[in-house]
C-alpha positions as CSV (number, residue, x, y, z in Angstrom):
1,X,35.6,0.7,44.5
2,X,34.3,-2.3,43.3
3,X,34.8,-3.0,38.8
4,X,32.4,-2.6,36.5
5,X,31.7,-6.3,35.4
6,X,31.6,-6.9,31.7
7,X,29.2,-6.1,29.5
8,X,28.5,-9.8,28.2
9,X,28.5,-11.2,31.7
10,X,25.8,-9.0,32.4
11,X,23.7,-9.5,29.1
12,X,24.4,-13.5,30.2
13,X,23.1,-13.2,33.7
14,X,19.9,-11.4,32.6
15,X,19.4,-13.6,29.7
16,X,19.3,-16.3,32.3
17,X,16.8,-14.5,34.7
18,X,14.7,-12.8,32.2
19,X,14.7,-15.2,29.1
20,X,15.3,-19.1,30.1
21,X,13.9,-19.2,33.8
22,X,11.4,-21.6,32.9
23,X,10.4,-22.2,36.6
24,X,9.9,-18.3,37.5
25,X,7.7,-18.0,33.8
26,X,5.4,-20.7,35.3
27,X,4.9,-18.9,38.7
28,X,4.5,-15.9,37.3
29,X,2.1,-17.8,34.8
30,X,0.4,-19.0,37.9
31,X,-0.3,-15.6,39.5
32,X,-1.3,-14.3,36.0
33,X,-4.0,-16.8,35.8
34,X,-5.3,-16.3,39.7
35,X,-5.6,-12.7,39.2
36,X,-7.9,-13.4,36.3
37,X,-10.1,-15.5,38.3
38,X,-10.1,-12.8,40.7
39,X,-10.9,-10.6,37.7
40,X,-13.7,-12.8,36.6
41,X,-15.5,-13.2,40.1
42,X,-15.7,-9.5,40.7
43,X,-16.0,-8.0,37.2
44,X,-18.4,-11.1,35.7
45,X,-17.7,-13.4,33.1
46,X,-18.3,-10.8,30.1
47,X,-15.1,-8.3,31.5
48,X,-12.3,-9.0,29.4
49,X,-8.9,-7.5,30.5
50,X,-7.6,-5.8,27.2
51,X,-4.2,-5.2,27.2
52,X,-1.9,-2.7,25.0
53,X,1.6,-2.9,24.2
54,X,2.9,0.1,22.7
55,X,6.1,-1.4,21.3
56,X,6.9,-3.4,18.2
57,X,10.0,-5.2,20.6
58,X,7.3,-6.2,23.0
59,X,5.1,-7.6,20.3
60,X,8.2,-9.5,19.0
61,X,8.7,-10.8,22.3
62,X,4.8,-11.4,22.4
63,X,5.0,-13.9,19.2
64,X,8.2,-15.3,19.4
65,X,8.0,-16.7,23.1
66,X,4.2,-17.6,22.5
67,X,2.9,-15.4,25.2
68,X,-0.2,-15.7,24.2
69,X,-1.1,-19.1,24.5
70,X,-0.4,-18.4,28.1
71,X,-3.1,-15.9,29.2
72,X,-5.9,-17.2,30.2
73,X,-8.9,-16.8,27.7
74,X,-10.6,-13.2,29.7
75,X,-7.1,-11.4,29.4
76,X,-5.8,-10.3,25.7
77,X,-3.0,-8.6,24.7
78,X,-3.0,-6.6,21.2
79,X,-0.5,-4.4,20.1
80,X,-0.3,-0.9,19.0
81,X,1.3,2.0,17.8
82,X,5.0,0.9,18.5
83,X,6.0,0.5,14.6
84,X,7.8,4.4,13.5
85,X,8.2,2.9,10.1
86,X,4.8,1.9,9.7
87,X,3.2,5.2,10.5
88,X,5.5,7.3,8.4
89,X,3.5,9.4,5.9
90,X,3.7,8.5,2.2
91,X,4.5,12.2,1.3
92,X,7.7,12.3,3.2
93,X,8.4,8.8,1.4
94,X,8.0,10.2,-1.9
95,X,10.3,13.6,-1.5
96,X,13.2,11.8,-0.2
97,X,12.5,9.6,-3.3
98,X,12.3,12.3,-5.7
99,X,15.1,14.0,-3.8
100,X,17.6,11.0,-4.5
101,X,17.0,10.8,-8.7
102,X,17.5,14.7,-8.7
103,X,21.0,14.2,-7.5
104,X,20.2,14.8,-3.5
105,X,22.3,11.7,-1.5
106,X,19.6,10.5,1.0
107,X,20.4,8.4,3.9
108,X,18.2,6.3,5.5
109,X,17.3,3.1,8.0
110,X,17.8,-0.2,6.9
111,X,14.0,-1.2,8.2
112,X,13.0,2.0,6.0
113,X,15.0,1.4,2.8
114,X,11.8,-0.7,1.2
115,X,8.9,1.0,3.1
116,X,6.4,1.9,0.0
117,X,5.1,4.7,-1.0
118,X,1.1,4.9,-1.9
119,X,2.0,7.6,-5.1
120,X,4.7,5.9,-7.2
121,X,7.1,8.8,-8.3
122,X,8.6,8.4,-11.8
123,X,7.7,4.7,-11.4
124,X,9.3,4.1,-8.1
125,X,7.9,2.9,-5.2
126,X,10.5,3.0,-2.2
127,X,14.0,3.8,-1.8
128,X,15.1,0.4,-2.7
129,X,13.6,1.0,-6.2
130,X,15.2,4.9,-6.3
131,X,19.1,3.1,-5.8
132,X,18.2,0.5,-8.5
133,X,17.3,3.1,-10.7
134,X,19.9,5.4,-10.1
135,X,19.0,7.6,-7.0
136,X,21.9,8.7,-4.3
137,X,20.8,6.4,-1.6
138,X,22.8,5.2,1.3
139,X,21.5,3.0,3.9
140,X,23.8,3.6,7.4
141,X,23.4,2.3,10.8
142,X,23.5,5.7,12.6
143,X,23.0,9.5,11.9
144,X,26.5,9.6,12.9
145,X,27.5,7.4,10.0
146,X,25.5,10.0,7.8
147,X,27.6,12.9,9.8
148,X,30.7,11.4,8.5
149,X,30.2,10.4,5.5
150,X,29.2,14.1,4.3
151,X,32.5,15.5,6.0
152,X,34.6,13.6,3.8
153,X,32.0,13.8,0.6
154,X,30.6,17.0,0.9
155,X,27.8,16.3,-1.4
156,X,24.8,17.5,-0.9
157,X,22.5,15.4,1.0
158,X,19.2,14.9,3.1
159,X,18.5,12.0,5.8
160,X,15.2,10.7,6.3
161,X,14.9,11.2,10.5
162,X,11.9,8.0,11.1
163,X,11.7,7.1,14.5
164,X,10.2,7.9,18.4
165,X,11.7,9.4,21.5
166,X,14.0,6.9,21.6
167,X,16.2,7.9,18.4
168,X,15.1,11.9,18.6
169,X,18.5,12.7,20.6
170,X,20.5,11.1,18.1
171,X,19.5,14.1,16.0
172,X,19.2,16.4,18.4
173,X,22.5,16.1,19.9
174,X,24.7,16.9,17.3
175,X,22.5,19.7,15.7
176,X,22.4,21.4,19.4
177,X,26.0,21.4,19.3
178,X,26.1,22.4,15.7
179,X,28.5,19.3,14.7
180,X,25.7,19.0,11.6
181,X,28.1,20.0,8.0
182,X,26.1,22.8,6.1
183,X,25.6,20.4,3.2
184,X,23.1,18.0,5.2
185,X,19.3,18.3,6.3
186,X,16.8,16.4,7.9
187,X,13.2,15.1,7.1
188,X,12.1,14.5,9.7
189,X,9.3,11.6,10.6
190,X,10.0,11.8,14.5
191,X,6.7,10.9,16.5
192,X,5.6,11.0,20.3
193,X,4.2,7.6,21.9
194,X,2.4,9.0,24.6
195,X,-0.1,10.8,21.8
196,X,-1.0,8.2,19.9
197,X,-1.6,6.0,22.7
198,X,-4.3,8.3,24.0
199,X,-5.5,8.1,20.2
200,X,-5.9,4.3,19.5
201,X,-7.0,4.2,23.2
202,X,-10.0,6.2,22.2
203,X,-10.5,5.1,18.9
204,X,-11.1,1.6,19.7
205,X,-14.1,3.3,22.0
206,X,-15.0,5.5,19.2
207,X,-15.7,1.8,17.4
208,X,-17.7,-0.1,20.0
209,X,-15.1,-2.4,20.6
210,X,-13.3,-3.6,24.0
211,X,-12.3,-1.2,25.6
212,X,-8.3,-0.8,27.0
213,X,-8.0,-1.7,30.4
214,X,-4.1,-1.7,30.6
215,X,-1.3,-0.3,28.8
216,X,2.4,-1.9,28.6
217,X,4.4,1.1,28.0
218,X,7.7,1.4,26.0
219,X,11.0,0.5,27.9
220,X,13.6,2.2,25.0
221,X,10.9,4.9,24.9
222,X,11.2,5.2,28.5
223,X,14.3,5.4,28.7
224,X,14.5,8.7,27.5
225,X,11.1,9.8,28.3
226,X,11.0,8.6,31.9
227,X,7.9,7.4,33.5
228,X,6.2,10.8,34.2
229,X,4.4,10.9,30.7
230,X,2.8,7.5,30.8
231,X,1.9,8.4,34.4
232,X,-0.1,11.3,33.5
233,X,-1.5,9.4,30.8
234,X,-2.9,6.6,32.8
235,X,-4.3,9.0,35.2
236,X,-5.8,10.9,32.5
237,X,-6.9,7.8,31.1
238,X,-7.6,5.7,34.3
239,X,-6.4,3.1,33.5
240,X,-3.6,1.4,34.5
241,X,0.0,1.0,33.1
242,X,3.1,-0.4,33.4
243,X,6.8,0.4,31.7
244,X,8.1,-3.3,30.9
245,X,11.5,-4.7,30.2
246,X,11.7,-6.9,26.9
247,X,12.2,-10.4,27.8
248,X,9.4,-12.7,28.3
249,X,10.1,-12.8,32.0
250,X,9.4,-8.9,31.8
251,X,6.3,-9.1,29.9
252,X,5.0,-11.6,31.8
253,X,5.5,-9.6,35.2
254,X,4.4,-6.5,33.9
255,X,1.0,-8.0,32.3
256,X,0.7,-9.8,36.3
257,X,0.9,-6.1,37.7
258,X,-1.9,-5.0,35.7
259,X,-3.9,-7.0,36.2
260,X,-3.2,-6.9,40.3
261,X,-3.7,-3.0,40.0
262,X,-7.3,-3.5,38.2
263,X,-8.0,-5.6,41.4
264,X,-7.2,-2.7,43.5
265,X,-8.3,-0.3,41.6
266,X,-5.1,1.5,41.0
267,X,-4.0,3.9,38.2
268,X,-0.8,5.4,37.1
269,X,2.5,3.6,36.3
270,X,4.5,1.1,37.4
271,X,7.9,0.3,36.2
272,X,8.8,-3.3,35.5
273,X,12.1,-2.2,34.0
274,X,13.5,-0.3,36.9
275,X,17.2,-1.5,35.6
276,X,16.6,1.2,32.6
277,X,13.3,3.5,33.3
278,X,13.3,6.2,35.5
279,X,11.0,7.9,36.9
280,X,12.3,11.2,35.6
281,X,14.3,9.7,32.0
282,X,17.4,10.8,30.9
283,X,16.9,14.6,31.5
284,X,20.3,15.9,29.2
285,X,18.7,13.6,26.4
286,X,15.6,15.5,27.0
287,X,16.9,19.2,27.1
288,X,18.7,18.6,23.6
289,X,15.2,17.6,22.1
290,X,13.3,19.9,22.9
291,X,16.2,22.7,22.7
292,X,15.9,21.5,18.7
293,X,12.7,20.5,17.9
294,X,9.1,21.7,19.0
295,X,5.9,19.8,19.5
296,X,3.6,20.0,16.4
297,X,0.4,18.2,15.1
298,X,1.6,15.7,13.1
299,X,0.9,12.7,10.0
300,X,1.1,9.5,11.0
301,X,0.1,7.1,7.9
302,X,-3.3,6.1,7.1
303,X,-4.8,7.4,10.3
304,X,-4.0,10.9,9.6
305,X,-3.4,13.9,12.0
306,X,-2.3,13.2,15.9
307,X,-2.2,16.3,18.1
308,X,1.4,17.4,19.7
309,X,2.5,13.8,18.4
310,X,5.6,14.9,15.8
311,X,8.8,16.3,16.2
312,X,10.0,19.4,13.8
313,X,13.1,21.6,13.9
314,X,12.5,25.2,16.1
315,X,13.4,28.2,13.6
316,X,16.9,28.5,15.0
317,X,17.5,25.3,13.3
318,X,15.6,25.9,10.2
319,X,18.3,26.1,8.0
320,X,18.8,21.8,8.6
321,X,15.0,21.3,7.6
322,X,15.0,19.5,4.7
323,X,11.8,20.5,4.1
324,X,12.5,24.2,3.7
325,X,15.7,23.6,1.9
326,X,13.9,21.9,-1.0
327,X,10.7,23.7,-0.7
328,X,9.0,20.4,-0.2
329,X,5.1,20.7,0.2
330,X,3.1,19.1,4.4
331,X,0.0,18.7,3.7
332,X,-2.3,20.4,6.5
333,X,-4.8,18.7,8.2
334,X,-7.3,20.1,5.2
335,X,-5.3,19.0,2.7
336,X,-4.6,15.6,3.8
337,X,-4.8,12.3,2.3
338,X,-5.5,9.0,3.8
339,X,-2.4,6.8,2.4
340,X,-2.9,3.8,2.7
341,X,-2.7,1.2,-0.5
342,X,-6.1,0.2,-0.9
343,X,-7.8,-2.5,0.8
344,X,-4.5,-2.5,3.1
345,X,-5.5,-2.5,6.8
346,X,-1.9,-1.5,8.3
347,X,-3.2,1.6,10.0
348,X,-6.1,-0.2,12.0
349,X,-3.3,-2.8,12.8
350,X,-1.5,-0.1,13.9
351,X,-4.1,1.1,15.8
352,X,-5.0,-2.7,17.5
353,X,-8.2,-2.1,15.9
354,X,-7.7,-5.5,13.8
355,X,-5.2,-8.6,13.3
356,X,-2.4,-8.7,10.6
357,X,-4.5,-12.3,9.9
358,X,-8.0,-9.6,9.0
359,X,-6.3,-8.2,6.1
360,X,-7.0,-9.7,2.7
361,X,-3.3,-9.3,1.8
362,X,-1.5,-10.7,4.6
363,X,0.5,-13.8,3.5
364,X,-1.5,-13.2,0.5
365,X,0.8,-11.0,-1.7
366,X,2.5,-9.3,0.8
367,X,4.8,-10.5,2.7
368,X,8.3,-9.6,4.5
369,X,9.8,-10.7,0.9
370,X,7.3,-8.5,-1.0
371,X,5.7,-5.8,1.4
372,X,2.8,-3.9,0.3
373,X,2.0,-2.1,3.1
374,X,4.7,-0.6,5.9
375,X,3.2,-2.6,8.5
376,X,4.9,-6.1,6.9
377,X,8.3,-4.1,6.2
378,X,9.9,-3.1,9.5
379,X,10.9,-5.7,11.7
380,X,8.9,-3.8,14.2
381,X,5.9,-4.2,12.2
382,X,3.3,-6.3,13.5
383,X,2.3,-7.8,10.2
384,X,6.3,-8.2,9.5
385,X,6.0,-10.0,13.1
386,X,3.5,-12.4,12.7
387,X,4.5,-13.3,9.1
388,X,7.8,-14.2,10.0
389,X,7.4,-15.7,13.5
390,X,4.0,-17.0,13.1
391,X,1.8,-15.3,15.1
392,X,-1.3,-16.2,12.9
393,X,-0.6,-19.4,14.3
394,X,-1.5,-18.8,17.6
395,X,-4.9,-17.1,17.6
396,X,-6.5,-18.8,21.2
397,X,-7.1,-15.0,23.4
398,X,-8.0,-13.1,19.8
């Protein structure tokens, strides 16, 4: 039986196939560009090939390896709804503030410890300003750092659950196997991809505006999901789509494929990242979500509500919900409230409905240093992107 090779030397060899293989980026480059003249000459001159990416990695990967400046001027890539941080719902923001200066220890995310709430409570703004002002906040790495830390404390505590598919078994797992210590609960922000792709997909329709021809799906999302969902999406959608990988070499493939299914006429999904996606996920990841949590209509920030799109505990589980431990008020789909600071235009970012560079606050009092909105505070925002790895700079297919 042949050894498992090191980790490192396999980060190393992929790093040098995916990330610094100049010569395969320009012939990739070169089919990209062919298939748009293909593209050109049977669609017309006026077709533009708009492209999705539905993860804030992707966008990263997107500005910091100046993908852009490589497409040619008829295909454009925009991102979307791949920030969990920047759609969380002010509400939840606020109760795990007010939870922490009443005494309750909340945990949360590094990328979520300055994320702003739109209704200051007792003065504060985020987390940060809670821990400055004497709220129990802890910022850990994991939930299982939160797991241990209440075993040996025993205090009384809540942790804010942000994220997508990707981190929803992190949770799920241990409260499956009841490993969760009665003393801790969950907020839980957890939101579905697949959802509010179909949603900015049709709002930018709703608007007049290009319509998506592609979608590059999540690869950590992916990974748990499998390929299936974004399959039935696409079909659903018709229009193409294709789970990529994370490194420039993977972007640039996957945005080629697109385009070479448009040509043919193809729907569905392909997978790029076939050294991580399946087509089926990771199915025991999979059983312990939805053994936990249920689908529900859910918040997302400034946008308001997404069908099926969130994540909330099953009523076997109830008694982890910090939301019915506290008696802490959702709003309902009557009830709600845009919440968005105004004039801030995270949520159409969010959406791909706009740049970072359209808002009037972008490098203009807020910034990564000094966010105003969620979108510059993650470093999966797209704001937080562009401000930090100038993607303002490079505005050629926008």
């Amino acid at each position: 039986m042949e050894a498992r090779r090191p980790t490192w030397e396999v980060d190393a060899e992929i790093e040098r196939l995916y990330r610094r293989n100049r010569r395969l980026a320009e012939e990739v480059k070169k089919v990209i560009w062919k298939y748009a003249d293909r593209v050109r000459r049977v669609k017309g001159d006026g077709f533009k090939v708009k492209i999705m990416n539905f993860c804030g990695t992707h966008e990263w990967t997107t500005v910091h390896y100046g993908i852009r400046t490589l497409l040619p001027d008829n295909v454009e890539l925009v991102a979307g709804p791949g920030c969990p941080v920047c759609v969380t719902p002010s509400f939840i923001v606020e109760h795990a503030i007010r939870l922490s200066l009443e005494g309750v220890r909340v945990y949360t995310f590094g990328d979520s410890f300055k994320l702003p709430a739109v209704r200051p409570v007792k003065g504060v703004r985020n987390l940060a300003e809670a821990k400055t002002a004497g709220g129990d906040v802890q910022v850990v790495y994991s939930f299982l750092d939160a797991l241990k830390d209440v075993a040996n404390t025993r205090r009384e505590s809540v942790f804010l659950a942000i994220g997508f598919e990707t981190t929803a078994p992190g949770y799920a797992l241990p409260l499956a196997e009841r490993l969760i210590p009665r003393e801790l609960s969950i907020l839980s922000a957890l939101r579905l991809t697949p959802p509010a792709a179909r949603y900015a997909i049709a709002e930018a329709d709703r608007r007049g505006l290009t319509p998506i021809k592609g979608i590059v799906a999540p690869g950590h999302v992916s990974a748990i999901t499998g390929a299936k969902p974004w399959d039935e999406l696409s079909r659903e959608l018709k229009i193409p789509t294709v789970v990529s990988g994370f490194e420039p070499i993977d972007l640039l493939i996957s945005i080629a494929e697109i385009l070479r299914m448009i040509l043919r006429g193809e729907v569905g999904v392909k997978v790029e990242y076939r050294r991580v996606v399946s087509w089926e996920g990771n199915r025991e990841a999979l059983k312990a979500i939805y053994r936990v949590f249920e689908k529900t209509d859910a918040a997302w920030r400034g946008i308001g509500f997404i069908e099926e799109s969130g994540l909330e505990l099953r009523d076997s589980y109830r008694e982890f919900d910090g939301f019915d431990r506290y008696g802490l008020e959702k709003p309902d789909r009557e009830s709600w409230v845009m919440d968005n600071l105004k004039g801030c235009r995270c949520a159409e970012v969010v959406l791909g409905l706009v740049k970072p560079t359209d808002c009037k606050f972008f490098l203009k009092g807020c910034s990564p240093s000094k966010p105003l909105g969620p979108c510059m505070v993650s470093f999966e925002g797209t704001c937080s992107i562009w401000a930090r790895f100038g993607g303002y700079l490079d505005l050629k297919n926008l």
